[in-house]
C-alpha positions, 0 to 999 in steps of 0.5 A, a space after each residue: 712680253 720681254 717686260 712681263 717676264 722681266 726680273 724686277 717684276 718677279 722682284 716686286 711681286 716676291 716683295 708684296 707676298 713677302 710683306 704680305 705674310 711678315 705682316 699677317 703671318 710672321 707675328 707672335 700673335 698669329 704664329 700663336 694662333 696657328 700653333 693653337 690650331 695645331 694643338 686643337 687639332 691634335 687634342 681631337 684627334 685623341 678624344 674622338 679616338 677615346 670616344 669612338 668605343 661609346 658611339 660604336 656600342 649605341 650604333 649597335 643599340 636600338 633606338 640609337 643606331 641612326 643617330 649615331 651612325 650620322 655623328 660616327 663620320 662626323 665625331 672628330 669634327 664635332 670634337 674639333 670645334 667644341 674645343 675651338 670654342 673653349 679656346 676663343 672663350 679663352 682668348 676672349 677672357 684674356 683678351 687676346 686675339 683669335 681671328 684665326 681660330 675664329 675662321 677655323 671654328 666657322 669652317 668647321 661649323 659649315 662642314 658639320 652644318 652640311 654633313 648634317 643636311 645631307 642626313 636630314 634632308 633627302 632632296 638633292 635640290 634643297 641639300 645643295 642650296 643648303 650647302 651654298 647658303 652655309 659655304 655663303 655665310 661662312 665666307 661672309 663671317 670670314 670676311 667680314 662682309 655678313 652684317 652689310 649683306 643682311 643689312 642689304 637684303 633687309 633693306 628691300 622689304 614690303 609693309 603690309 599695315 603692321 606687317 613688315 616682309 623683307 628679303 631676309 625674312 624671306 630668306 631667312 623664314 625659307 631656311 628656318 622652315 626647311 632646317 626645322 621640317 627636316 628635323 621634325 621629320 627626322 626626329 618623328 622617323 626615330 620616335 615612328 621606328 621605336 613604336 613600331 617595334 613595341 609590342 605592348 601597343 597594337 598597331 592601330 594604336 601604332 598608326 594614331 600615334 605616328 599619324 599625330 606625332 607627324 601632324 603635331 612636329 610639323 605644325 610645330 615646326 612652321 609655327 617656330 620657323 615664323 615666330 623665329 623671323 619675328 612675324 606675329 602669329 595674331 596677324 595672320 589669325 584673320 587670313 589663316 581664318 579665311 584660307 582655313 574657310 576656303 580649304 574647307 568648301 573646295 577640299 570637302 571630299 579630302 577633308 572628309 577622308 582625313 576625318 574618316 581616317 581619324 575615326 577608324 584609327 579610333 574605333 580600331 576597326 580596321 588595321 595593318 594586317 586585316 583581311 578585308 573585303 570591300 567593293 568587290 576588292 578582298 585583300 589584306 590591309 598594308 598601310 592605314 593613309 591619312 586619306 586611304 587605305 591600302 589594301 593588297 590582294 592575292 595579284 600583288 594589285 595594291 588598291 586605295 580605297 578612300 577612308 570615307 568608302 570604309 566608313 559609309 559602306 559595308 565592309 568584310 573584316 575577316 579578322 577583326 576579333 579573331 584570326 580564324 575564319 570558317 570556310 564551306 565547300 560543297 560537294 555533291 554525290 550520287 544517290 546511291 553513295 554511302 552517305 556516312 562514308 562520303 562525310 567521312 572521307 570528306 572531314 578526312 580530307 579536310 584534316 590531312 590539309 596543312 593549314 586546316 585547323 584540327 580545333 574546331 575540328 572539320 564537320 561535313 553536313 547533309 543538307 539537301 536531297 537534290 534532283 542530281 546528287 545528293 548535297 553536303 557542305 564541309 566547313 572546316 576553319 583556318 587561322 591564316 587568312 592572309 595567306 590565301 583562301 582559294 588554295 586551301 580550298 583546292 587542296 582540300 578539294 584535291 585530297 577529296 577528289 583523289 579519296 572518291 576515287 579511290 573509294 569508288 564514289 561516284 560524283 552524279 552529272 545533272 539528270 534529266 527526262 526527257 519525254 517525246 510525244 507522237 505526232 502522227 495525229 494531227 490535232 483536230 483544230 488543224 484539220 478544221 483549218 485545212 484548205 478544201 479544193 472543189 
């Protein structure tokens, strides 16, 4: 223990660090590049503070909001490392060293790389994996140790007649594919957020658009992420043919559906907001699916109705053409009302109702003289289906009910007659049929 501690152990540990850093540290061309560092660093710092006003004003207009707010935190350090690739170009030209710029730049590049990771893809598994991949790499660049590793993992690899996969195909296939799907996705939900908010487009033609501008990010995104590990899209034409051909017979009533989907985003018949009844469900439309729509009745019950179902049966579109929707109630009187008078009070009701539309005005009819009461049907219209037909069905009811009564109109009960016959005499067919008793 005595010898651990001992002085000229300490002595020779000062030493090597001190010889360590004379050699690496205390040079003019190091002692050069750090001071570079410093110059950089501070040369960022007062651009970002000029640029700061811009980014601030484009996070406050729409449309840019989102890309701004994810370059905002990040602004310095994008600053940082555009001058830090001036500067190795500088170095490069002048044929100076640049080591340490050079690891400074792929820091900076790795922390930009995983800021912008945890913006673009959602899942905490792949941001976490994304972020030890590009910690991995950076160390490896810094050491230089990136070109054995990828010479390594390309090494271990299968053939497959012209077909050539290897473990950093695999790898770098899997990154390829995650980075661009998150950017596609991304870049769809800034195009989807500008479409929504346009008001010369109708939102069936919203829905077609975004629903194609997903398809057609994504397929681009695989179709890039395997050109880009350098795998020859002709080779995998015959089994994409052949799983295209299975999907096909095992996924028919899916495969159905999406085209069923495609077609009432064309036909417009149905869209977000609708007031639909189909199946027995009546509610209004929330989202147009790829493979369902969703419809929400007045219980808040969300119910998916496959696209096939809307395309092959009967559906109730209350507000397909128009907003406004005719609705009847009948009501019944005493034959010795004053007709005249009780169609009054019942178009009076209807026009003291808030949501009762005074054009077309209300219109109560007699249409029959029942065996009870005498029969009338007030139709009147409303322009605001989705907000429920029943409740303003009782309220006109309502007002209706409370003007009968104060007018004295008298709402009938079933009649019927009741005829009793006498049974004193038995019929003589039963007297013939008695027994006899000597």
């Amino acid at each position: 223990m005595e010898e651990f501690f001992s002085q000229q152990r300490f002595l020779a540990l000062w030493n090597t660090v001190y010889d360590w850093v004379s050699t690496n540290l205390l040079v003019v061309d190091n002692a050069a590049q750090v001071g570079l560092l410093v110059l950089a660093f501070a040369v960022s710092a007062l651009i970002a503070r000029r640029l700061r006003p811009a980014v601030d004003k484009l996070r406050a207009r729409q449309g840019f909001s989102r890309g701004a707010t994810m370059v905002s935190p990040l602004l310095l350090w994008f600053v940082l490392l555009g001058v830090l690739w001036l500067a190795i170009s500088a170095a490069v030209a002048m044929n100076r060293p640049y080591g340490l710029v050079a690891t400074a730049a792929t820091l900076v590049a790795a922390w930009i790389a995983i800021h912008l990771a945890s913006h673009f893809v959602k899942n905490p598994i792949w941001a976490k994996l994304f972020a030890w991949v590009a910690w991995s790499i950076a160390a490896l660049s810094i050491l230089g140790w990136l070109d054995p590793a990828i010479a390594l993992l390309d090494s271990v690899a299968v053939q497959m007649g012209q077909l050539r996969i290897s473990l950093y195909t695999v790898v770098k296939s899997t990154l390829a594919l995650a980075v661009l799907m998150s950017v596609a996705i991304y870049v769809a939900g800034l195009i989807e957020s500008r479409i929504r908010t346009s008001s010369s487009l109708s939102p069936t033609v919203q829905v077609l658009l975004t629903k194609s501008l997903k398809i057609v990010l994504g397929t681009l995104a695989v179709l890039i992420a395997i050109r880009s590990v350098g795998i020859d899209l002709t080779a995998l034409a015959v089994v994409g043919g052949a799983i295209g051909l299975g999907i096909g017979f095992g996924f028919q009533k899916t495969v159905s559906n999406l085209v069923s989907g495609v077609i009432l985003l064309i036909d417009k018949s149905i869209k977000p907001g609708d007031i639909i009844a189909v199946s027995g469900t009546y509610g209004w439309v929330t989202t147009l699916g790829g493979r369902y729509v969703s419809v929400r009745t007045r219980d808040g019950i969300e119910h998916l109705i496959p696209n096939e179902t809307l395309i092959s049966e009967r559906v109730e579109n209350w507000t397909h053409t128009a907003s406004r929707t005719r609705l009847k109630l009948d009501v019944g009187v005493h034959h010795n009302s004053d007709v005249r008078k009780v169609i009054a009070l019942c178009e009076a009701s209807a026009c003291e109702t808030e949501r009762v539309l005074a054009d077309p005005e209300p219109k109560c009819l007699l249409i029959e003289f029942g065996e009870s009461a005498l029969k009338l049907q007030l139709r009147f219209w409303i322009a605001d289906a989705q907000n429920g037909v029943q409740n303003v069905k009782s309220e006109v009811l309502l007002k209706i009910w409370e003007k009968f009564k104060a007018e004295h109109v008298e709402v009938p009960y079933p009649q019927r007659d009741v005829h009793v016959r006498s049974t004193d005499a038995a019929p003589r067919s039963q007297r013939d049929q008695a027994p006899r008793f000597a």
